[in-house]
VEXDREN-2710 file (C-alpha; in Angstrom, 1 decimal):
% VEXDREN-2710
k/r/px/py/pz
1/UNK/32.3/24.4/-47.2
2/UNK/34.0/21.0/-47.7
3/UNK/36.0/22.1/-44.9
4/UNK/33.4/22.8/-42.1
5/UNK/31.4/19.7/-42.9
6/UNK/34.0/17.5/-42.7
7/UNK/35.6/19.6/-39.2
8/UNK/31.9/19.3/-38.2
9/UNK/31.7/15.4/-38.6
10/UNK/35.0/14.6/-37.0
11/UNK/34.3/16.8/-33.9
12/UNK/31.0/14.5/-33.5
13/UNK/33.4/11.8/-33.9
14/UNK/35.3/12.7/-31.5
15/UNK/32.8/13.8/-28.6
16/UNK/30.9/10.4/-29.0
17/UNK/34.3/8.9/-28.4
18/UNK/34.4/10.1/-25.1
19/UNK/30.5/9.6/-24.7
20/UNK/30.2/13.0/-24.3
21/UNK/26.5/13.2/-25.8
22/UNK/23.2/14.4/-24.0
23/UNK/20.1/13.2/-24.1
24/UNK/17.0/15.1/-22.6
25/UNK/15.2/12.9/-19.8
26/UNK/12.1/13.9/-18.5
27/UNK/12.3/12.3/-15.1
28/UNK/11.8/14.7/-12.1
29/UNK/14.4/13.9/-9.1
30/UNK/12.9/13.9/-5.8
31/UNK/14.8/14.8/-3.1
32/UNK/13.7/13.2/0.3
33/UNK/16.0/14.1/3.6
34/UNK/18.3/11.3/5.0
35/UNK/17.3/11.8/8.6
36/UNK/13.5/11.7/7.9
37/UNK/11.4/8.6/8.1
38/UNK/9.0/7.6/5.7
39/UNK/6.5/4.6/6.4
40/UNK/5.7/2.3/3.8
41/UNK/2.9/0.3/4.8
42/UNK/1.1/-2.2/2.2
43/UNK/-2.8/-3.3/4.2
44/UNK/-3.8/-6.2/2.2
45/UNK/-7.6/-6.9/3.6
46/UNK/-9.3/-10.4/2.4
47/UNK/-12.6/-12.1/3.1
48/UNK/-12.0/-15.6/4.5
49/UNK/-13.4/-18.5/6.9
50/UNK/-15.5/-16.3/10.0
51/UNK/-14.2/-12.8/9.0
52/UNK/-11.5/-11.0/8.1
53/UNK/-7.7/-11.7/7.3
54/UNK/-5.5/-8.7/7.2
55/UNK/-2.1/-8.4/5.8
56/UNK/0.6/-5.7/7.1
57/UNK/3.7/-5.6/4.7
58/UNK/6.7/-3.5/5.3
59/UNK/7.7/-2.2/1.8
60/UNK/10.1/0.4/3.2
61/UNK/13.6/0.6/4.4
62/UNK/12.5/2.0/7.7
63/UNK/11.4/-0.1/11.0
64/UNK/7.7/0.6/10.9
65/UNK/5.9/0.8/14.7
66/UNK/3.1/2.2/15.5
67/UNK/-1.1/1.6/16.5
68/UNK/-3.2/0.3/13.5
69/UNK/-7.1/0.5/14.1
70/UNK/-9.3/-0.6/12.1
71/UNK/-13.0/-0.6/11.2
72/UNK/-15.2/-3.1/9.2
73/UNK/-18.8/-2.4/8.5
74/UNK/-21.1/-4.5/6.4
75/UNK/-24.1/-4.0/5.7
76/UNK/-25.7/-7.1/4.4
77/UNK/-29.0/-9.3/3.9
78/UNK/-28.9/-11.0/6.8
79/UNK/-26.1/-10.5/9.4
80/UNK/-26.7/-12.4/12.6
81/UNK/-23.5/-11.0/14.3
82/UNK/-20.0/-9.1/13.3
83/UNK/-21.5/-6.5/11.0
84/UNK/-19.3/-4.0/12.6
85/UNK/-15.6/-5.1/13.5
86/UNK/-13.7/-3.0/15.0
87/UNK/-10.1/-4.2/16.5
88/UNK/-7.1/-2.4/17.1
89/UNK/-3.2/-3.9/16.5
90/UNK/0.3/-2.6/17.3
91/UNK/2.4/-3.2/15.0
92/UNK/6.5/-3.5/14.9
93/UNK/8.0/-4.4/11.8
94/UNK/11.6/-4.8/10.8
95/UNK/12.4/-3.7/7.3
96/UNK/13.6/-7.7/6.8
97/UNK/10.3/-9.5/8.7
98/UNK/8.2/-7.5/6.3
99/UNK/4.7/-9.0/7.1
100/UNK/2.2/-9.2/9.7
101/UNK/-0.8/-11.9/9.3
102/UNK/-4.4/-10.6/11.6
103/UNK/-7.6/-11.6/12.1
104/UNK/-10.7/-9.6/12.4
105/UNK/-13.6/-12.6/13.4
106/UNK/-16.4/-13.5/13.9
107/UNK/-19.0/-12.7/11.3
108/UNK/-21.9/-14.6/10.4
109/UNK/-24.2/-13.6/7.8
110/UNK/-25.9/-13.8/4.1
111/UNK/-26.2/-12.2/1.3
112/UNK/-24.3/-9.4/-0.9
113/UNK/-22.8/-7.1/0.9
114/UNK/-21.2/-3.5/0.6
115/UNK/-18.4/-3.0/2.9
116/UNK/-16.6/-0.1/4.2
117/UNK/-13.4/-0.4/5.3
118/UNK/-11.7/2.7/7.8
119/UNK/-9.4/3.3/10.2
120/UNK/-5.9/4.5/10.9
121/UNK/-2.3/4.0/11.3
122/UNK/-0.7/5.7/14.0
123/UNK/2.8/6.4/14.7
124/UNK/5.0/8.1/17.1
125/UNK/5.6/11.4/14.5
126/UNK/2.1/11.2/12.2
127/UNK/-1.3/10.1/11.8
128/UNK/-2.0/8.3/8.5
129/UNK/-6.0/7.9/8.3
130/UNK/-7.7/6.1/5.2
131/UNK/-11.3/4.8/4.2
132/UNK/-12.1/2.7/1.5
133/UNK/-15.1/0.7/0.1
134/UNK/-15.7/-2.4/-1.5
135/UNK/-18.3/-5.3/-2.5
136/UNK/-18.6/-8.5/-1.2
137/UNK/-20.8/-11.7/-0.3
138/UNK/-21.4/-13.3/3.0
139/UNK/-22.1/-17.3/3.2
140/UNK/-22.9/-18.2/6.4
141/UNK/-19.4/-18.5/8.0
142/UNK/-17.7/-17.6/4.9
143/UNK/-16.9/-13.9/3.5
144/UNK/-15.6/-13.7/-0.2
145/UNK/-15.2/-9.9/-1.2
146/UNK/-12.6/-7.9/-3.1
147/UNK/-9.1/-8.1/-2.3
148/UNK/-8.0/-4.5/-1.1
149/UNK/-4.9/-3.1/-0.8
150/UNK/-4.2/0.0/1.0
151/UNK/-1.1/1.8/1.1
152/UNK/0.6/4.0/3.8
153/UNK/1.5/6.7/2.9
END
């Protein structure tokens, strides 16, 4: 008995010598073609001075290009104009100029505010729609409301 303990110890000796020891990982491995292209689109949409300020940021490794649309509806107090902005952008961005600055003006209004965001990215191989709403205020020429982020895909 003496015997196999002490084989039993200096085998475990020896295999964590060679690093030989396995631990369980629960990580899943997800395994994406080389030759496929995957967007990675960050929309970053702020209230600001007259309307809108909208943030394109290329997160992926891919050149991202393609026709963003996008719609802006607020329903207000008192809106005297821009409760529904509606533009759309092309984009082309390079993997290493990453981000895109656009305006959506002019909006005049007052009060609290719900506002839906939609619209959607279009590229050359797929169609990435999204909608989202939010909360917000409108003073006068100035709209404060909810940073939101929207990410493609």
């Amino acid at each position: 008995m003496k015997k196999l303990l002490s084989g039993i110890i200096i085998c475990i000796l020896i295999v964590s010598a060679f690093r030989v020891t396995a631990v369980y990982n629960n990580n899943q491995i997800k395994n994406i073609p080389l030759n496929m292209q995957e967007y990675k689109l960050e929309i970053i949409i702020e209230g600001g001075f007259l309307g809108y300020t909208i943030s394109v940021i290329n997160t992926g490794t891919t050149r991202a290009s393609g026709n963003l649309s996008i719609e802006i509806l607020m329903d207000a107090m008192f809106v005297l104009f821009g409760a529904n902005l509606t533009e759309e952008f092309q984009i082309e961005l390079d993997p290493l100029s990453k981000i895109e600055k656009l305006k959506l003006r002019p909006l005049i209004g007052f009060g609290s505010a719900s506002i839906s965001i939609s619209g959607v990215f279009l590229s050359e191989e797929n169609k990435y729609p999204f909608e989202i709403n939010t909360n917000g205020f409108a003073f006068i020429i100035l709209v404060i409301c909810d940073e939101t982020t929207i990410l493609i895909p």
